[in-house]
C-alpha positions as CSV (number, residue, x, y, z in Angstrom):
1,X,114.0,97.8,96.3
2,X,113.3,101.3,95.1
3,X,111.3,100.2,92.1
4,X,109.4,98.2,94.9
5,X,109.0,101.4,97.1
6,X,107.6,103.4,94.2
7,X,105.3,101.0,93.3
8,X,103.7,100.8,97.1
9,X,103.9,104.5,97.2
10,X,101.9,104.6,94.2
11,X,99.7,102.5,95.1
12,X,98.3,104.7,98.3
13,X,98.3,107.8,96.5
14,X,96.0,106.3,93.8
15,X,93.8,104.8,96.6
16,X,93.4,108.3,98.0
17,X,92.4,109.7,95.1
18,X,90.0,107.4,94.6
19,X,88.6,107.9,97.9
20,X,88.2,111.2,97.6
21,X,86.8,110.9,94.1
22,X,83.6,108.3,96.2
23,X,83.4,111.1,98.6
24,X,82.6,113.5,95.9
25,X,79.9,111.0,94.3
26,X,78.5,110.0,97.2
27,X,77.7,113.5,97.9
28,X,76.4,114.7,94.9
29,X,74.6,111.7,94.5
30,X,72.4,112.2,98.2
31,X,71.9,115.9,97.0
32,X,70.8,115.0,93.3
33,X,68.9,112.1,93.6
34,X,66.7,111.5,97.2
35,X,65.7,115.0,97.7
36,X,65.0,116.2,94.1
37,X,62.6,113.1,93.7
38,X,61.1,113.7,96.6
39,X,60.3,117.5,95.9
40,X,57.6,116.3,92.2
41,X,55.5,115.1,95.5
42,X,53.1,118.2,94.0
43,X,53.8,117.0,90.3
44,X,52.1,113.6,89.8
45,X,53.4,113.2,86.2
46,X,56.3,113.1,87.2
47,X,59.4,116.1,85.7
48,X,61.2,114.0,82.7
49,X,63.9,116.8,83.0
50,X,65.0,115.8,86.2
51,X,64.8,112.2,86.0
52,X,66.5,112.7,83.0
53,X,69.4,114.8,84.5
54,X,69.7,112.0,87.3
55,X,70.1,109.0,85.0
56,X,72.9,111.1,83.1
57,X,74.6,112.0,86.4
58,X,74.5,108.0,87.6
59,X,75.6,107.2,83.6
60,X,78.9,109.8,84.6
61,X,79.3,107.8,87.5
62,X,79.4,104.2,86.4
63,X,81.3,105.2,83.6
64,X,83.6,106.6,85.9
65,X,83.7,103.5,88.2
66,X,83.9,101.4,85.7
67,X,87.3,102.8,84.0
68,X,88.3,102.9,88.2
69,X,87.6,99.1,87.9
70,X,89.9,98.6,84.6
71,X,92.5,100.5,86.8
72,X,92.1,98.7,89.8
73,X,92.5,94.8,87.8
74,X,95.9,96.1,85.8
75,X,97.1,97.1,89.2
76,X,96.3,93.5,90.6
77,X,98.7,92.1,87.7
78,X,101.5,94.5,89.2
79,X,100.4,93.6,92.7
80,X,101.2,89.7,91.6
81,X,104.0,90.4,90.0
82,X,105.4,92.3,93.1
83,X,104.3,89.5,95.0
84,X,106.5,87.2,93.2
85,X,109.8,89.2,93.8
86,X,108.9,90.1,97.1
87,X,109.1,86.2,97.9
88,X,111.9,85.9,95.9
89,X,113.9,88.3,97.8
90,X,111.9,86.7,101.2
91,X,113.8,83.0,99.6
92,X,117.5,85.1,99.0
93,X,117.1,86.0,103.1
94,X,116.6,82.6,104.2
95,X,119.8,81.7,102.1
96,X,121.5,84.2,103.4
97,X,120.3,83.3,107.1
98,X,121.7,80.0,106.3
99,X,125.2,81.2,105.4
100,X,125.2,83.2,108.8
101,X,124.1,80.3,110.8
102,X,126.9,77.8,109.2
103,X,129.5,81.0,109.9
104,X,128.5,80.8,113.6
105,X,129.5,76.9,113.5
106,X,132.9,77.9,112.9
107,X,135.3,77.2,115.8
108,X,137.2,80.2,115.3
109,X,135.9,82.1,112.0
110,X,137.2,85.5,110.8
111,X,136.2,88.8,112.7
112,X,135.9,90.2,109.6
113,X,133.3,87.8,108.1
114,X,131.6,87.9,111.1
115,X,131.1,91.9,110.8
116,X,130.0,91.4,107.3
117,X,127.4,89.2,108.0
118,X,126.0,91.4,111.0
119,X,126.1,94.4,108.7
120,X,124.4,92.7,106.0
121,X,121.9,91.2,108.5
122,X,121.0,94.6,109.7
123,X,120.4,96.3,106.1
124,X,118.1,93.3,105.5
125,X,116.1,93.9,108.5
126,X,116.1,97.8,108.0
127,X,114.4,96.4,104.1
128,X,111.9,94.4,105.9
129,X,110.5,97.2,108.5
130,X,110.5,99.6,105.5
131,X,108.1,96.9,103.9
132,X,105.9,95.7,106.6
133,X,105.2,99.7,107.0
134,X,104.4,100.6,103.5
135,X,102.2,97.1,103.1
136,X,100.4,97.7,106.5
137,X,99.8,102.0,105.3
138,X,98.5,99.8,101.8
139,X,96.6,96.9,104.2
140,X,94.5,100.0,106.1
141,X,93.6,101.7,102.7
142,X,91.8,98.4,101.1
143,X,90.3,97.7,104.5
144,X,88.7,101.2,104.4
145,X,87.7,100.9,100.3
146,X,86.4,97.5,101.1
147,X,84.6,98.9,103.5
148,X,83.5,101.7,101.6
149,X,82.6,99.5,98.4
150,X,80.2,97.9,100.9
151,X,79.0,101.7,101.9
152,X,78.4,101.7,98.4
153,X,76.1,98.7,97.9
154,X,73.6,99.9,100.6
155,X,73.5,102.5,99.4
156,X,72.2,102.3,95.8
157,X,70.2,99.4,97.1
158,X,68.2,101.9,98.9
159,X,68.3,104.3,96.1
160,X,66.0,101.6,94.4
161,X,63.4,102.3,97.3
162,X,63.9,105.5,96.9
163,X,63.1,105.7,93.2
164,X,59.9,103.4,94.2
165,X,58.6,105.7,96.4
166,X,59.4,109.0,94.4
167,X,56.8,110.9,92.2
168,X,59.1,109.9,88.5
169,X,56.6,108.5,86.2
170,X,57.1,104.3,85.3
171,X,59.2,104.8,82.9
172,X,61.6,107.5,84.3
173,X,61.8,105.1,87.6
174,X,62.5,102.1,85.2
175,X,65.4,104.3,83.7
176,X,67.1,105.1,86.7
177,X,66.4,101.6,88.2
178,X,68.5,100.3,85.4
179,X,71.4,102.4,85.5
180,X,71.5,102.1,89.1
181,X,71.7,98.0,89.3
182,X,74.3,99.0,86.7
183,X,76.7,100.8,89.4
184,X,75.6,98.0,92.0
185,X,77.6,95.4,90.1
186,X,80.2,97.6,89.4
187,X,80.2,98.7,93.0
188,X,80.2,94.3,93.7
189,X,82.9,93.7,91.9
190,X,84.8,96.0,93.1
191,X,84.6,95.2,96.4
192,X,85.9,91.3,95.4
193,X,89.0,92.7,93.7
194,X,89.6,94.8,97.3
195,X,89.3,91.8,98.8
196,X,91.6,90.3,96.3
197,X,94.3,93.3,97.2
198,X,93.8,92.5,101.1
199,X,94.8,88.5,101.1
200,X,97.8,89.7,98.7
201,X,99.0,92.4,101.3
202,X,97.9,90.2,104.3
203,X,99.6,87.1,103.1
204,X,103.3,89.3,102.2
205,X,103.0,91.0,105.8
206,X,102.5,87.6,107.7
207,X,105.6,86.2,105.6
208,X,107.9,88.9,106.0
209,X,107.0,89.3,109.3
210,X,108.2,85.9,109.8
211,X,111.4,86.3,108.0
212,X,111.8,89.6,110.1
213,X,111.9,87.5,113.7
214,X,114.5,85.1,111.9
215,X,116.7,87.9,110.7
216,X,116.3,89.6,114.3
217,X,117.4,86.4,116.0
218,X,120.2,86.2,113.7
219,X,121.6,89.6,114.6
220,X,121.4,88.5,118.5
221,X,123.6,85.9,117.7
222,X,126.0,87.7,115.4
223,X,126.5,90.6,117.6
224,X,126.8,88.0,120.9
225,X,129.5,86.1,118.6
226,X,131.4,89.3,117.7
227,X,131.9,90.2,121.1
228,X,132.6,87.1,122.1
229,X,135.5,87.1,119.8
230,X,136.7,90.1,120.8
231,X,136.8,89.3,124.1
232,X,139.0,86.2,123.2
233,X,141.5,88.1,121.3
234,X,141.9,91.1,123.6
235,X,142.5,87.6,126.8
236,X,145.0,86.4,124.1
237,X,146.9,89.5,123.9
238,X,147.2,90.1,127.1
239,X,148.4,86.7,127.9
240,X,151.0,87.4,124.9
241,X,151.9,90.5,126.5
242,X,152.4,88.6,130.3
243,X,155.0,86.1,128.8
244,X,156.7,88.6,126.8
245,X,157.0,90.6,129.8
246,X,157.9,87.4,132.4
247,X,161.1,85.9,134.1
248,X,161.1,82.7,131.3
249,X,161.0,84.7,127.8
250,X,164.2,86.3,129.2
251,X,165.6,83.4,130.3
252,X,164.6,82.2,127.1
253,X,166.4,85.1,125.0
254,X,169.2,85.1,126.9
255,X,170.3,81.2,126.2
256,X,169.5,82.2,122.4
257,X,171.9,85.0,122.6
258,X,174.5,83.0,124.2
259,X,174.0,80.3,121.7
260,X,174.4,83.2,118.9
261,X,177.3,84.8,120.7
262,X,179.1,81.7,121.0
263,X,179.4,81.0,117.3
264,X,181.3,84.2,116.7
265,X,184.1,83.2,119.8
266,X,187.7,81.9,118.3
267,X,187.2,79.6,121.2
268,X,184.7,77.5,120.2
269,X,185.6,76.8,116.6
270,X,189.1,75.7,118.2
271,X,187.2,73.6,120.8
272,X,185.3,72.1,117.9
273,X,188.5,71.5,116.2
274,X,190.2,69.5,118.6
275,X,186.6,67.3,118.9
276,X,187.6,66.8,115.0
277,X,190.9,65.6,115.7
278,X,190.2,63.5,118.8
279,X,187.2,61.6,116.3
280,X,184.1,63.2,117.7
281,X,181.2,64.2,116.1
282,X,180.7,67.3,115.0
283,X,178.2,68.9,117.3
284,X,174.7,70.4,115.6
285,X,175.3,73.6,117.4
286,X,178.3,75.1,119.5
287,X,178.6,73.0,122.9
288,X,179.0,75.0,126.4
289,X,182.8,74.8,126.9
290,X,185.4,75.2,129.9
291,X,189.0,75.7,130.0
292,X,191.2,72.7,131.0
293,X,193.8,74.3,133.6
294,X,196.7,75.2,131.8
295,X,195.5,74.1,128.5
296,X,195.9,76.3,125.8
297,X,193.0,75.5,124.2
298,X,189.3,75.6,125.0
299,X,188.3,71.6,125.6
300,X,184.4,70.8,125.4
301,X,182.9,69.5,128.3
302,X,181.7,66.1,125.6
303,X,185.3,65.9,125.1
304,X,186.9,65.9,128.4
305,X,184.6,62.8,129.5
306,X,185.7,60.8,126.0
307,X,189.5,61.5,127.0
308,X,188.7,60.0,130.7
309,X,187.0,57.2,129.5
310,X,189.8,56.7,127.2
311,X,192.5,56.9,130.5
312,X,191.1,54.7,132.3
């Protein structure tokens, strides 16, 4: 994107020197040529010196304009070939809008990918208003040289009158009439490869406009998901944090430690030994026991119901 930047840069710094360099001709021109013809009024033959001196200075001026015009078509080749990455890069957002959109379908996707996204999504946008600023700056400077190209075309048209109605003998007038028509065409096409430059810059500002309001809408919906989320997780903690801190998560604890505690009583292993003996199974984990009256040993509750069943 900096080579992009430079190039756009460039671009209105040449069309302001330009400018400036019509202002100067334009000047000179309406000092050298309408009043100096006007003034052999007294001089019916006409002063080949000064006609002379005003063909050279239009000669200096076309030649001028037209090396401007050489200028102005190998910057049109860069200008299309701009073009053609700037809609490249306009075809890697919509991708990339795409990837966003299908990570917003995601029940439950990663805060971290979402974050991603929206900071990706808001250096794109921050590429795009860069752009649409530089191309609209560029847009305004060919509206104005289009403009003055136009400017241009009046004006040598009515140089011709002029050079009718001054005092220069036939041949002097046929001289600068020449040269004149010369700077018209130049000044024609000129204008048409303006024009060229404004559908370019219009037609790039109208698309990346558009892919602007897309990646905007995506960012709405990135940074409504992200909070979202963190809303959901911060609910989840704190529900975490009410069981943990709750009546059943002790009770809960409590039975585990008892289980736990129960493996490491002499008890329970002779309990479970005299379940051996008697032909019961051998229980998964340690059964709650009780002691049988004056039993010496610890009888589980399971075996104490076998041995009545057995009684009776």
């Amino acid at each position: 994107m900096r080579k992009k930047d430079t190039y756009l840069k460039h671009s209105v710094e040449n069309k302001l020197r330009i400018w400036f360099a019509d202002l100067a001709f334009c000047t000179l021109l309406l000092l050298v040529l309408s009043p100096m013809s006007f003034a052999q009024k007294d001089n019916a033959g006409g002063n080949p010196a000064l006609g002379e001196q005003i063909t050279q200075s239009i000669e200096r001026a076309l030649t001028s304009y037209q090396a401007e015009m050489e200028d102005l078509q190998i910057n049109f080749q860069k200008l299309e070939s701009f073009q053609r990455e700037i809609i490249d890069q306009l075809k890697a957002y919509d991708v990339q809008s795409t990837i966003h959109i299908q990570l917003l379908l995601i029940r439950s996707p990663r805060q971290r990918d979402l974050e991603n996204a929206l900071r990706d999504n808001r250096l794109a946008i921050q590429n795009l208003n860069d752009q649409i600023e530089t191309l609209r700056k560029n847009w305004e400077m060919e509206s104005f040289s289009v403009q003055d190209s136009m400017d241009r075309i009046e004006q040598t048209r009515k140089q011709v009158d002029d050079i009718q109605r001054s005092w220069f003998s036939d041949a002097q007038k046929q001289q600068i009439e020449s040269v004149n028509q010369k700077l018209n065409r130049v000044f024609q096409e000129r204008k048409e490869i303006e024009h060229r430059y404004l559908i370019v810059y219009g037609d790039l500002l109208n698309q990346i406009q558009e892919v602007l309001e897309k990646k905007e809408a995506d960012k709405e919906k990135l940074t409504r998901r992200i909070k979202e989320q963190r809303e959901r997780i911060l609910f989840q903690k704190q529900d975490l944090y009410r069981f943990m801190s709750g009546g059943k998560i002790k009770e809960e604890l409590r039975l585990f430690q008892d289980r736990i505690a129960a493996v490491f009583k002499p008890a329970t292993w002779k309990g479970i030994a005299w379940q051996i003996e008697m032909g019961g199974a051998l229980p998964v984990a340690p059964s709650p026991i009780r002691i049988d009256g004056d039993h010496r040993h610890a009888i589980p509750v399971k075996g104490i119901a076998k041995k009545n069943r057995d009684a009776t």
